[in-house]
ZAVODO-21835 format. One record per atom (N, C-alpha, C): z, y, x; residue number from 1; atom name. Coordinates in nm, 2 decimals. Example, Ala and Ser with C-alpha at 12.3 -4.5 7.8 and 13.67 -1.06 7.14 Angstrom:
BEGIN
@c3 0.78 | c2 -0.57 | c1 1.32 | kekol 1 | doti N .
@c3 0.78 | c2 -0.45 | c1 1.23 | kekol 1 | doti CA .
@c3 0.78 | c2 -0.33 | c1 1.32 | kekol 1 | doti C .
@c3 0.71 | c2 -0.22 | c1 1.28 | kekol 2 | doti N .
@c3 0.71 | c2 -0.11 | c1 1.37 | kekol 2 | doti CA .
@c3 0.79 | c2 0.00 | c1 1.29 | kekol 2 | doti C .
***
This chain:
BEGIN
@c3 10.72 | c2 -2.25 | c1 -18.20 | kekol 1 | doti N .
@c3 10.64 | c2 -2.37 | c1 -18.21 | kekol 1 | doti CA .
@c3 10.56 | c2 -2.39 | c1 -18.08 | kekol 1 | doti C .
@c3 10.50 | c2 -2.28 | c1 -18.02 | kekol 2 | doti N .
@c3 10.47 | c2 -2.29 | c1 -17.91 | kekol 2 | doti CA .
@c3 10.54 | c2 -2.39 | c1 -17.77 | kekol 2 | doti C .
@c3 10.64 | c2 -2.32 | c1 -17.78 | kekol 3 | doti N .
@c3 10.75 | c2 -2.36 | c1 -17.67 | kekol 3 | doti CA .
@c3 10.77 | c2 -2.49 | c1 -17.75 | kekol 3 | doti C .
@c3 10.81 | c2 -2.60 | c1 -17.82 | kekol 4 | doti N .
@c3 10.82 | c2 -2.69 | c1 -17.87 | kekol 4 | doti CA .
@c3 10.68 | c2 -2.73 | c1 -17.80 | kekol 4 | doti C .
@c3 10.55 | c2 -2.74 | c1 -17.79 | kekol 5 | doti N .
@c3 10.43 | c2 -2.80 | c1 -17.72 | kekol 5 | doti CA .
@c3 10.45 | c2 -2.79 | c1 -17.62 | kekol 5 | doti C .
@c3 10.45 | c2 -2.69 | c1 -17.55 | kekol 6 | doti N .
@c3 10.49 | c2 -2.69 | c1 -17.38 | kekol 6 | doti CA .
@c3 10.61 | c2 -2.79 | c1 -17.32 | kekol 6 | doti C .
@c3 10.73 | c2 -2.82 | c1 -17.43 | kekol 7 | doti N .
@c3 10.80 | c2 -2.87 | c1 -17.38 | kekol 7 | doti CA .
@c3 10.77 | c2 -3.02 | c1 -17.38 | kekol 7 | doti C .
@c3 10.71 | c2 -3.06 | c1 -17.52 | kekol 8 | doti N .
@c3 10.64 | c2 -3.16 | c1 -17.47 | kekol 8 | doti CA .
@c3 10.55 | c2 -3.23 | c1 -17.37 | kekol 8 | doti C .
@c3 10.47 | c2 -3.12 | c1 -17.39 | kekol 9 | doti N .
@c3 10.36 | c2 -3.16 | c1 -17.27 | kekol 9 | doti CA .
@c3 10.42 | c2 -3.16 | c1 -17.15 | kekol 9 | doti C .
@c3 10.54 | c2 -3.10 | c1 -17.14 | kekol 10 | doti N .
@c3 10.63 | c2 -3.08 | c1 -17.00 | kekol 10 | doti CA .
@c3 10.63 | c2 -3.27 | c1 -16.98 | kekol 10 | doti C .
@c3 10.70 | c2 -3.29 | c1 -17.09 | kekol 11 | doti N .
@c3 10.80 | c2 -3.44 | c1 -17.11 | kekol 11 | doti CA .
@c3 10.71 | c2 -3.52 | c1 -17.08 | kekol 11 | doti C .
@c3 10.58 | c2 -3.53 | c1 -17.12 | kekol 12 | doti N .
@c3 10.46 | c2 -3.62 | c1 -17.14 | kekol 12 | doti CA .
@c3 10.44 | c2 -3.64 | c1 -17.01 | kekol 12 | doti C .
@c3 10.42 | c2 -3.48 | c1 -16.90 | kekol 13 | doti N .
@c3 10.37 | c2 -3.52 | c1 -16.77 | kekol 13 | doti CA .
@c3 10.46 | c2 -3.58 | c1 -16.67 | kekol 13 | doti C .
@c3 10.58 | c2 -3.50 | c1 -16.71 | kekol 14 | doti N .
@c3 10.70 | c2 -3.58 | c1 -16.59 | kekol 14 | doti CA .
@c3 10.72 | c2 -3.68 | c1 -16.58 | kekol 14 | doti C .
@c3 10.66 | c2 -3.74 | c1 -16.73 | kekol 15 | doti N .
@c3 10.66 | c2 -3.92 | c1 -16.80 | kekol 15 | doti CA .
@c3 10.56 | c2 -3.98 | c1 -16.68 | kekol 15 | doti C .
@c3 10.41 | c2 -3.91 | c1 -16.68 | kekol 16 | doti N .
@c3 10.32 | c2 -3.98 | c1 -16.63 | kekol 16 | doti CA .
@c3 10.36 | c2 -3.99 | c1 -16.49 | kekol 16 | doti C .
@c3 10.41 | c2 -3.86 | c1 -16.42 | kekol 17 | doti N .
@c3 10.44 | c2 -3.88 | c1 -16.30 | kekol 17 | doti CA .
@c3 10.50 | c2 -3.95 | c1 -16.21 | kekol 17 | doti C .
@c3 10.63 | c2 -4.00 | c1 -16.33 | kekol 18 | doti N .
@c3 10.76 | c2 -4.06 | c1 -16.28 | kekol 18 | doti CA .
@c3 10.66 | c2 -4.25 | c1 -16.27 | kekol 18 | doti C .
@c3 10.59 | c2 -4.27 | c1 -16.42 | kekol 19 | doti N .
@c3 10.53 | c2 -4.39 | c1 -16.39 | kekol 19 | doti CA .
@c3 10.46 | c2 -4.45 | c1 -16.31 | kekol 19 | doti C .
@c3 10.36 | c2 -4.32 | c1 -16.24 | kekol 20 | doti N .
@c3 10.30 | c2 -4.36 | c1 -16.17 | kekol 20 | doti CA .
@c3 10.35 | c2 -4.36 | c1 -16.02 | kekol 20 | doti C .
@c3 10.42 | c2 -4.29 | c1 -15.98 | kekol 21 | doti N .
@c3 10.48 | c2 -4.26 | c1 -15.86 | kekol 21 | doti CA .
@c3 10.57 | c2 -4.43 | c1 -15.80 | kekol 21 | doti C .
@c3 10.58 | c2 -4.48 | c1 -15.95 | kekol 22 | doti N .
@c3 10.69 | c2 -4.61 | c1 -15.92 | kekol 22 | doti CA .
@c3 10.56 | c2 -4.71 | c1 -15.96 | kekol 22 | doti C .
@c3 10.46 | c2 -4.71 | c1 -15.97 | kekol 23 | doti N .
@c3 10.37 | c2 -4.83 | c1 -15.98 | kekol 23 | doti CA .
@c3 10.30 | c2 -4.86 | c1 -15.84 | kekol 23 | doti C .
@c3 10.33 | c2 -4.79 | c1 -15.77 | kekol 24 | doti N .
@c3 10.32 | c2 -4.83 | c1 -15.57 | kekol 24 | doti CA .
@c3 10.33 | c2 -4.95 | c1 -15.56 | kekol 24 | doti C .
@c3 10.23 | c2 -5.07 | c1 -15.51 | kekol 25 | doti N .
@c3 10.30 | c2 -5.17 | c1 -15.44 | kekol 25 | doti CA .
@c3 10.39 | c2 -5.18 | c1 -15.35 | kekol 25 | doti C .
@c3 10.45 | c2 -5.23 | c1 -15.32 | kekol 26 | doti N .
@c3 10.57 | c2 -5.29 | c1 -15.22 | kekol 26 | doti CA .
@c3 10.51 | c2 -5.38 | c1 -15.14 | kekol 26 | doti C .
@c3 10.40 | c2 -5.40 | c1 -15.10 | kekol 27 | doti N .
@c3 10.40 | c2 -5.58 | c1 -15.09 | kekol 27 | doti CA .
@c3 10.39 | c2 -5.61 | c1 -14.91 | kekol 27 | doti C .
@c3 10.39 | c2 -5.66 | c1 -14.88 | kekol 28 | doti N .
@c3 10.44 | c2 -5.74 | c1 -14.78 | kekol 28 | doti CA .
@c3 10.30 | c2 -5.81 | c1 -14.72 | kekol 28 | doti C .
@c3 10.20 | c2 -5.75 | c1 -14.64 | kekol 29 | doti N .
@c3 10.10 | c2 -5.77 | c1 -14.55 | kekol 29 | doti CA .
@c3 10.08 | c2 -5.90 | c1 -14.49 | kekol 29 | doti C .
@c3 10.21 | c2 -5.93 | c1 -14.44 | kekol 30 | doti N .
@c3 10.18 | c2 -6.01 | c1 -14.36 | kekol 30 | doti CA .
@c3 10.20 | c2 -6.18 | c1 -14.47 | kekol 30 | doti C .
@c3 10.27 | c2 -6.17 | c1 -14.55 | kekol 31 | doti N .
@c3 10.31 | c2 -6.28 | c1 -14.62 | kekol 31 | doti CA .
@c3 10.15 | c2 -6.28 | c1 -14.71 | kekol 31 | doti C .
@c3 10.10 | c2 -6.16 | c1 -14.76 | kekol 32 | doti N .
@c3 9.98 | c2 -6.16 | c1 -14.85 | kekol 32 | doti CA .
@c3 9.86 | c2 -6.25 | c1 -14.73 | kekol 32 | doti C .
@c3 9.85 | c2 -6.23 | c1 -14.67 | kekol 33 | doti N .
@c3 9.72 | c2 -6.26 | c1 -14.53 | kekol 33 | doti CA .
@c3 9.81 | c2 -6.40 | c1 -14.53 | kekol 33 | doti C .
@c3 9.86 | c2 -6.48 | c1 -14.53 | kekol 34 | doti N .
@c3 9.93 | c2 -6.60 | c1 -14.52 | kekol 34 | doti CA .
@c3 9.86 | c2 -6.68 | c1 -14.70 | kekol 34 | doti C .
@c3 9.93 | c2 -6.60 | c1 -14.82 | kekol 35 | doti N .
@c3 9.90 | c2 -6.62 | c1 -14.89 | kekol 35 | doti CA .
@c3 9.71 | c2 -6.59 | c1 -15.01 | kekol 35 | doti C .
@c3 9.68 | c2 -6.55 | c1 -14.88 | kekol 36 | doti N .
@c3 9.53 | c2 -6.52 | c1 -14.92 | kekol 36 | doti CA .
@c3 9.43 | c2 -6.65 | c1 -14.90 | kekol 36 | doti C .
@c3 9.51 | c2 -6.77 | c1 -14.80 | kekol 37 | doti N .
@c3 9.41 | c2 -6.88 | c1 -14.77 | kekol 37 | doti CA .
@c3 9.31 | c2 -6.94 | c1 -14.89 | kekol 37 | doti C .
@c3 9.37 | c2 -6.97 | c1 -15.00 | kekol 38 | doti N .
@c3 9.31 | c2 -7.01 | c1 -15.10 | kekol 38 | doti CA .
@c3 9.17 | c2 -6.94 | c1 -15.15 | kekol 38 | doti C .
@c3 9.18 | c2 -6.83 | c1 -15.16 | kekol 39 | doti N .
@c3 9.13 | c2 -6.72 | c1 -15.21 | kekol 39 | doti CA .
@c3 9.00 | c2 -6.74 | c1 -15.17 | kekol 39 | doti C .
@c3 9.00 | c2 -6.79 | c1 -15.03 | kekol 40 | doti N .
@c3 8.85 | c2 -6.77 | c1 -14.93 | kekol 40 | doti CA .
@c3 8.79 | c2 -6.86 | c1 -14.98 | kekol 40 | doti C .
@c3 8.79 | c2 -7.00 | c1 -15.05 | kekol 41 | doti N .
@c3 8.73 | c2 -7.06 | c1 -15.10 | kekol 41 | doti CA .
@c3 8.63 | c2 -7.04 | c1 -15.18 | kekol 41 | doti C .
@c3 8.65 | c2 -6.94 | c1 -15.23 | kekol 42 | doti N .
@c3 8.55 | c2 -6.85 | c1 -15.33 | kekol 42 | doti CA .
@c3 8.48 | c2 -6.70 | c1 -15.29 | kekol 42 | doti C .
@c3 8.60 | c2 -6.63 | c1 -15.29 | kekol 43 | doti N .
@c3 8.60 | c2 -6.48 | c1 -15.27 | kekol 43 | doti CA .
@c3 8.52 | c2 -6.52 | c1 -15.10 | kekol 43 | doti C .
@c3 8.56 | c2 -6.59 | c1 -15.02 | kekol 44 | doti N .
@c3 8.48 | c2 -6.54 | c1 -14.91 | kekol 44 | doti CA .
@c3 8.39 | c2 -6.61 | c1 -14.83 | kekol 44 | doti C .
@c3 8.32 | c2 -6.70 | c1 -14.93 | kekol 45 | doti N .
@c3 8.19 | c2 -6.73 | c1 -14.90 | kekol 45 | doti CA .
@c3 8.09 | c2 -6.61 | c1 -14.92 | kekol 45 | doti C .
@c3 8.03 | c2 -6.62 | c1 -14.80 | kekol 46 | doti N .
@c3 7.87 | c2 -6.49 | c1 -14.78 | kekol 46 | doti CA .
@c3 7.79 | c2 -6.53 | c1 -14.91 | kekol 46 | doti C .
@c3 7.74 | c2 -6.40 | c1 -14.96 | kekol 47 | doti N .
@c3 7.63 | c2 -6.41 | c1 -15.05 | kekol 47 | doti CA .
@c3 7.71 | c2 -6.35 | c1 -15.20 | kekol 47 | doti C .
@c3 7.83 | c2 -6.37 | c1 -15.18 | kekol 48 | doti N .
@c3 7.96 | c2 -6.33 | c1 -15.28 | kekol 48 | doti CA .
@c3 7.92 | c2 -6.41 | c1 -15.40 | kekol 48 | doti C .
@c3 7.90 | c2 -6.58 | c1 -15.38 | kekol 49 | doti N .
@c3 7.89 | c2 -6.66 | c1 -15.47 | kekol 49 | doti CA .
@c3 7.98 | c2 -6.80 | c1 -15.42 | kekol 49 | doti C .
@c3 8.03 | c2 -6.84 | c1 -15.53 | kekol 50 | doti N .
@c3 8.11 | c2 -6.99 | c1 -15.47 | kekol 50 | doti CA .
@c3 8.01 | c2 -7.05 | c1 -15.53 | kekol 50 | doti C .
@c3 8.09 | c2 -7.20 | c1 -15.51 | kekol 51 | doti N .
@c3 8.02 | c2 -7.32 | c1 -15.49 | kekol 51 | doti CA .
@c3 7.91 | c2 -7.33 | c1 -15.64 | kekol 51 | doti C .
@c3 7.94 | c2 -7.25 | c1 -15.79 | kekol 52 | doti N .
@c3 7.85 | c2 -7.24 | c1 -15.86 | kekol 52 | doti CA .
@c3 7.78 | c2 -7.16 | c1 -15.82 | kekol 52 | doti C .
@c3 7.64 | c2 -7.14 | c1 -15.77 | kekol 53 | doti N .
@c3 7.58 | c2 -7.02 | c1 -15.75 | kekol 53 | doti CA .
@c3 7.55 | c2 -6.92 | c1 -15.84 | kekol 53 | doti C .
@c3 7.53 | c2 -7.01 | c1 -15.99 | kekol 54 | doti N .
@c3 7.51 | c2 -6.92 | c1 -16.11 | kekol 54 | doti CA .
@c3 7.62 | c2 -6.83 | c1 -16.10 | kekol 54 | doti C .
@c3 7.69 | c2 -6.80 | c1 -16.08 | kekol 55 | doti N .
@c3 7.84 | c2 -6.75 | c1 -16.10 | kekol 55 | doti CA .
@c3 7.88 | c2 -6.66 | c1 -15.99 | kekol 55 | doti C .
@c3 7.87 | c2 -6.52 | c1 -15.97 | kekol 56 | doti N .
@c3 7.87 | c2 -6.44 | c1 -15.89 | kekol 56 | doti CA .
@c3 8.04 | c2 -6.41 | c1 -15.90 | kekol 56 | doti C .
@c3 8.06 | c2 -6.42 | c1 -15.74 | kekol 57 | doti N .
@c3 8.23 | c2 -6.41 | c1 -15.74 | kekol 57 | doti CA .
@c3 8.24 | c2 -6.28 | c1 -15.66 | kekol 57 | doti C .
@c3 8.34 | c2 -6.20 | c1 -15.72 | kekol 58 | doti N .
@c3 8.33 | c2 -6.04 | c1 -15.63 | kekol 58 | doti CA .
@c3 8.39 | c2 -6.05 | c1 -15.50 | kekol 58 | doti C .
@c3 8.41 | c2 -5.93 | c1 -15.44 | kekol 59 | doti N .
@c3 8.42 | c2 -5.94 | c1 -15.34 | kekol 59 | doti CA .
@c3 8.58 | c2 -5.83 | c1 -15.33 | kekol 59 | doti C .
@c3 8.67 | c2 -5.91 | c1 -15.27 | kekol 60 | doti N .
@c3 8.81 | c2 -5.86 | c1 -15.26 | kekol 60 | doti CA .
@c3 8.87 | c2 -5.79 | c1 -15.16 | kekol 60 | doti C .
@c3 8.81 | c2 -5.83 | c1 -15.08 | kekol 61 | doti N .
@c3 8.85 | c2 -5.76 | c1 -14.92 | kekol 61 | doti CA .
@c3 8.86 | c2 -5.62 | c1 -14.93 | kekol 61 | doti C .
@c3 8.94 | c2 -5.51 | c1 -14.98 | kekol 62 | doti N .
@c3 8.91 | c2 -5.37 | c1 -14.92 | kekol 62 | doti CA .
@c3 8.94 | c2 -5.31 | c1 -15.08 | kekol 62 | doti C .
@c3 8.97 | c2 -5.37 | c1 -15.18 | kekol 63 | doti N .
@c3 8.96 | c2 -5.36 | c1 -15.31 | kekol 63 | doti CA .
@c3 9.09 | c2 -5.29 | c1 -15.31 | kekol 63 | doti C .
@c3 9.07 | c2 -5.21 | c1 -15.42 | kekol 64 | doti N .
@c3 9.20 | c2 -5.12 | c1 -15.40 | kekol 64 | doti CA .
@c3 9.35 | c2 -5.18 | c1 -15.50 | kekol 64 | doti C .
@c3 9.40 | c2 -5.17 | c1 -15.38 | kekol 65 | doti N .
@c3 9.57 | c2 -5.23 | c1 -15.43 | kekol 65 | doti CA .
@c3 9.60 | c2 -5.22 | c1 -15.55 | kekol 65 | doti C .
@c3 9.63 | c2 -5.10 | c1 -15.60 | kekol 66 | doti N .
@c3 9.68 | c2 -5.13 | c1 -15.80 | kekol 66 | doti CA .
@c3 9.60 | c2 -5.20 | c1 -15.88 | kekol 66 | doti C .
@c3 9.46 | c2 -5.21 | c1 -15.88 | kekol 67 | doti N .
@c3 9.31 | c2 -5.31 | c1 -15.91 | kekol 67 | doti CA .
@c3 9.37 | c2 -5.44 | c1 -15.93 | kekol 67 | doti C .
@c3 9.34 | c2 -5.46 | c1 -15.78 | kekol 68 | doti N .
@c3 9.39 | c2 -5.61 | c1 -15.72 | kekol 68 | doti CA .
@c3 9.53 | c2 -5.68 | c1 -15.82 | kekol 68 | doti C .
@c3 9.66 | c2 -5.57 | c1 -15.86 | kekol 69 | doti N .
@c3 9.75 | c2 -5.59 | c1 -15.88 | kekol 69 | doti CA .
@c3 9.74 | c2 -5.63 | c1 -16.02 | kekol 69 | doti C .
@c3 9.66 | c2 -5.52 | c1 -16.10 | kekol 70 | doti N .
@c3 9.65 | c2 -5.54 | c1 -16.22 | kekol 70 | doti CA .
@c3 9.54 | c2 -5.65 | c1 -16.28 | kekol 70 | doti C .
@c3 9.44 | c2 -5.70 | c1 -16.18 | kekol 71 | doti N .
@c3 9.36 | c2 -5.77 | c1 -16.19 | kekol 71 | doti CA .
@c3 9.47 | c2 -5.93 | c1 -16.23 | kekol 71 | doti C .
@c3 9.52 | c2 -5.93 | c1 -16.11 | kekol 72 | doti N .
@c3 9.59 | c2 -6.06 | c1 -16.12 | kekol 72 | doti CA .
@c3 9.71 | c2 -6.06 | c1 -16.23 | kekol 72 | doti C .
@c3 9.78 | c2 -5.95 | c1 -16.23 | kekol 73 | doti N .
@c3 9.87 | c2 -6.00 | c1 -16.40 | kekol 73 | doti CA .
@c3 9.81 | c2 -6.02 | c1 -16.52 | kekol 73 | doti C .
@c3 9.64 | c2 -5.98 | c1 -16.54 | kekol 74 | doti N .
@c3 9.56 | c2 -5.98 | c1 -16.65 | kekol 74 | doti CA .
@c3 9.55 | c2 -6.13 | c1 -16.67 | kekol 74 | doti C .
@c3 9.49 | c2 -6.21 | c1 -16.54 | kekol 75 | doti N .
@c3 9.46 | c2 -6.37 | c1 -16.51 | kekol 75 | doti CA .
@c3 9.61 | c2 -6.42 | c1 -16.54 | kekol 75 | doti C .
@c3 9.71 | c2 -6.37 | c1 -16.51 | kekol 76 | doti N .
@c3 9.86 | c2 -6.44 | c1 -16.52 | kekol 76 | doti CA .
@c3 9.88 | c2 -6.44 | c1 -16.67 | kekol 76 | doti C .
@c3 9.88 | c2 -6.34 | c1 -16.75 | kekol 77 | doti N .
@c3 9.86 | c2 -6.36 | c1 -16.88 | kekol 77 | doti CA .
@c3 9.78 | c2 -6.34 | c1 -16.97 | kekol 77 | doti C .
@c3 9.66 | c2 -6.42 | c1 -16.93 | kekol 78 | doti N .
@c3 9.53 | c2 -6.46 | c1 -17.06 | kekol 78 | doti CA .
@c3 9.50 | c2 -6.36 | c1 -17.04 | kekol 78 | doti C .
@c3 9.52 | c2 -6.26 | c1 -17.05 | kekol 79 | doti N .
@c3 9.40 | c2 -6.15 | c1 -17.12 | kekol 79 | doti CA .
@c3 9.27 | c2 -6.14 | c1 -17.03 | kekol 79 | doti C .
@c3 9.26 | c2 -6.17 | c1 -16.90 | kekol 80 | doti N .
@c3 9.15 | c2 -6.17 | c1 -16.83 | kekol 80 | doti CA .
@c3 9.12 | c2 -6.39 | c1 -16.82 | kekol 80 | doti C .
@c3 9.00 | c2 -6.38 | c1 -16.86 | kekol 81 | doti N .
@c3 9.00 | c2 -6.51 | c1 -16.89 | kekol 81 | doti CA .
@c3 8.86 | c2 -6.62 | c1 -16.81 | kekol 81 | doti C .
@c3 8.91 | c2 -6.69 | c1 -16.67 | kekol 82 | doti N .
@c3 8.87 | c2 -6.74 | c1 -16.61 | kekol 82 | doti CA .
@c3 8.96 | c2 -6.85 | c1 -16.54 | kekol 82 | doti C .
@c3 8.92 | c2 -7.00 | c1 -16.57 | kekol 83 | doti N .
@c3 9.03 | c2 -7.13 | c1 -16.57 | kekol 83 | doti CA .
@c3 9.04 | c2 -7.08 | c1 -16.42 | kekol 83 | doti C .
@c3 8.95 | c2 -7.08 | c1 -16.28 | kekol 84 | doti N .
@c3 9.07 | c2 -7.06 | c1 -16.19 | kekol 84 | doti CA .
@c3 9.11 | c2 -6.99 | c1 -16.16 | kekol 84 | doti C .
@c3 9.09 | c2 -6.87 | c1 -16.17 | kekol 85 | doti N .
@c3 9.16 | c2 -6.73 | c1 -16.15 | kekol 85 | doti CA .
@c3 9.33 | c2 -6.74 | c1 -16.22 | kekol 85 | doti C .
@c3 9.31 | c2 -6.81 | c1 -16.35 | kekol 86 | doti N .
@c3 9.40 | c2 -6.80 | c1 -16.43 | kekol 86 | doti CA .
@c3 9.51 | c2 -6.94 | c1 -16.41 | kekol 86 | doti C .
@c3 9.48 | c2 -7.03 | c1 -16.30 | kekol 87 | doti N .
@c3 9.58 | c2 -7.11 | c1 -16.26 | kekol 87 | doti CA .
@c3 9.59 | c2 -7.03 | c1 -16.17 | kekol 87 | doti C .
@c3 9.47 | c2 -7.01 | c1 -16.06 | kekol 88 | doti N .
@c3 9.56 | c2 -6.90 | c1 -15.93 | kekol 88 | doti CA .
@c3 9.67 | c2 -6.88 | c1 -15.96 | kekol 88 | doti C .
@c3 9.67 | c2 -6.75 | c1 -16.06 | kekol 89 | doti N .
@c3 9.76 | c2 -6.62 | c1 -16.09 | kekol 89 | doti CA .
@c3 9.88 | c2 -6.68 | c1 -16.19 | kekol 89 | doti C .
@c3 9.86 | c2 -6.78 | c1 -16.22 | kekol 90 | doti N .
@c3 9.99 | c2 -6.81 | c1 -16.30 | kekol 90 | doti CA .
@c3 10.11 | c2 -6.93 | c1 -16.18 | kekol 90 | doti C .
@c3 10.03 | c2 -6.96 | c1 -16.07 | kekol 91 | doti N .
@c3 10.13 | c2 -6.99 | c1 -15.96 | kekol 91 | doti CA .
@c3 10.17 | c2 -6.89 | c1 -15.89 | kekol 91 | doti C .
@c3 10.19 | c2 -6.75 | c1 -15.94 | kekol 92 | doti N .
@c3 10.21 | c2 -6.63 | c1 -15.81 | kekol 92 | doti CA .
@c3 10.33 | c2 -6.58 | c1 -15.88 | kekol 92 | doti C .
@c3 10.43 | c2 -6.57 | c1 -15.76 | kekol 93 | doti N .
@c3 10.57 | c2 -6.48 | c1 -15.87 | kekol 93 | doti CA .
@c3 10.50 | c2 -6.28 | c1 -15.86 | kekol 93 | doti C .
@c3 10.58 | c2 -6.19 | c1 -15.92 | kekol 94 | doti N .
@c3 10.50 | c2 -6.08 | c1 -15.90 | kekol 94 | doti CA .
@c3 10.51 | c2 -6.05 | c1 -15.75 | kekol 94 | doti C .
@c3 10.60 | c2 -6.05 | c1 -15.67 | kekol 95 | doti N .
@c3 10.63 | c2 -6.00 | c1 -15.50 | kekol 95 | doti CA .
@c3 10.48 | c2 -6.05 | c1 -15.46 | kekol 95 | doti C .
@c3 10.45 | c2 -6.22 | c1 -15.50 | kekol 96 | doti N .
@c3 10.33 | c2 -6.28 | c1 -15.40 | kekol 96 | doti CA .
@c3 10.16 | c2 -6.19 | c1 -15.41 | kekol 96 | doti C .
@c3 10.19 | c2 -6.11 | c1 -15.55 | kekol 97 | doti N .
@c3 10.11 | c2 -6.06 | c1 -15.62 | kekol 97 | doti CA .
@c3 10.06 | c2 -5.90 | c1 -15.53 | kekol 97 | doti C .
@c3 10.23 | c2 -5.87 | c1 -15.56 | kekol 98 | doti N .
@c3 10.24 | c2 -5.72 | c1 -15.44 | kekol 98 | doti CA .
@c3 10.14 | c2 -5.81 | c1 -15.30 | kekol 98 | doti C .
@c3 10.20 | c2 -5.90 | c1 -15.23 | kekol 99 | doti N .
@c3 10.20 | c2 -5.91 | c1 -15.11 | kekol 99 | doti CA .
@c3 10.03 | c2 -5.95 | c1 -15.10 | kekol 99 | doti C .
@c3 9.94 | c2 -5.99 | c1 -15.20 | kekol 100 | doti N .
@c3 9.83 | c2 -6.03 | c1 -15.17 | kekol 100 | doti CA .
@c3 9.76 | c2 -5.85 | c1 -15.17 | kekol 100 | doti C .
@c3 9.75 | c2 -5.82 | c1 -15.32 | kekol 101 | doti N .
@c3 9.72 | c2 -5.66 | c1 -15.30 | kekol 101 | doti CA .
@c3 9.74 | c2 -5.62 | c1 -15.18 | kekol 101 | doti C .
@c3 9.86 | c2 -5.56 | c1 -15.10 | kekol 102 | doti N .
@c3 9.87 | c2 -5.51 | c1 -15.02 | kekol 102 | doti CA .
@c3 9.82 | c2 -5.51 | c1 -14.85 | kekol 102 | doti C .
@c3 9.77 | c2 -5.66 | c1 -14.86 | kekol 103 | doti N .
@c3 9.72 | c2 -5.71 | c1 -14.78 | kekol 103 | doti CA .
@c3 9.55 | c2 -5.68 | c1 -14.73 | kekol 103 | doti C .
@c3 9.49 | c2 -5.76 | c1 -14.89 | kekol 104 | doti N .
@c3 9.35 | c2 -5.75 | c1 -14.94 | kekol 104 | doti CA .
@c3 9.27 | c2 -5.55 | c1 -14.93 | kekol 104 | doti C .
@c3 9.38 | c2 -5.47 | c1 -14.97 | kekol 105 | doti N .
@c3 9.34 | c2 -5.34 | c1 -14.99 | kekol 105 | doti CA .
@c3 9.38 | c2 -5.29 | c1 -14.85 | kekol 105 | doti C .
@c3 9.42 | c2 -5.34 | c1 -14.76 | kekol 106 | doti N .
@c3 9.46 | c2 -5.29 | c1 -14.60 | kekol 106 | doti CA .
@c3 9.29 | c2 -5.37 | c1 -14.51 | kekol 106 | doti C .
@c3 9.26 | c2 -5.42 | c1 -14.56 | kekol 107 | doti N .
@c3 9.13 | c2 -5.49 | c1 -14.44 | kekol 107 | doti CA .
@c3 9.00 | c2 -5.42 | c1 -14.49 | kekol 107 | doti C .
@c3 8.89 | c2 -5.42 | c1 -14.42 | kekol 108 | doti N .
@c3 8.80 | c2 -5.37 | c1 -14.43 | kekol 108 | doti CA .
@c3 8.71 | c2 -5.50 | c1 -14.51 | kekol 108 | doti C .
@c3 8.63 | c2 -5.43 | c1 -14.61 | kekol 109 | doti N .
@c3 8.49 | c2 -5.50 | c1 -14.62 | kekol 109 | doti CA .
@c3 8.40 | c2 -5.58 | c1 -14.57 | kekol 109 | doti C .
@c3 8.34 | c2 -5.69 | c1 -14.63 | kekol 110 | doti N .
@c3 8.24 | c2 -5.72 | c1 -14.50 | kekol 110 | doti CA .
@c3 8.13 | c2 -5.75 | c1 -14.60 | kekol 110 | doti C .
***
């Protein structure tokens, strides 16, 4: 019985390993920094507020890649729910998605 849990737990971890080892962006720096223009309209106004001031907009620059990644397929389907975040992210195929991540988590903060 023993050996039956261990082997499990074997299965369970090589599971987690194998998933997370392949959940790496790929993305493409230099097309993300091309496709980040939009973004500044909001995200990078000083004060880390856009044009509603009520409405505090975070701050993306330096944010860590799988975040970033997972942030935007939440906005691509509904489950994270904000009208422009959620047109943003429903015009991005997944690569433009990689390429913003990879971009955004490569620059420093300001």
């Amino acid at each position: 019985m023993i050996r039956l849990q261990l082997f499990g737990l074997a299965a369970i971890t090589a599971a987690v390993l194998f998933c997370s080892s392949s959940a790496h962006a790929t993305g493409d720096k230099k097309n993300g920094r091309t496709l980040v223009y939009t973004c500044n309209g909001c995200h990078g106004v000083p004060g880390t507020n856009n044009a509603y001031p009520q409405y505090p907009v975070p701050k993306i620059a330096g944010q860590n890649e799988q975040y970033l990644i997972s942030a935007l397929h939440e906005y691509k389907s509904g489950d994270r729910t904000h009208p422009t975040m959620m047109a943003q992210a429903q015009s991005l195929s997944d690569q433009e998605i990689q390429d913003i991540a990879a971009y955004l988590s490569s620059i420093a903060a300001k």
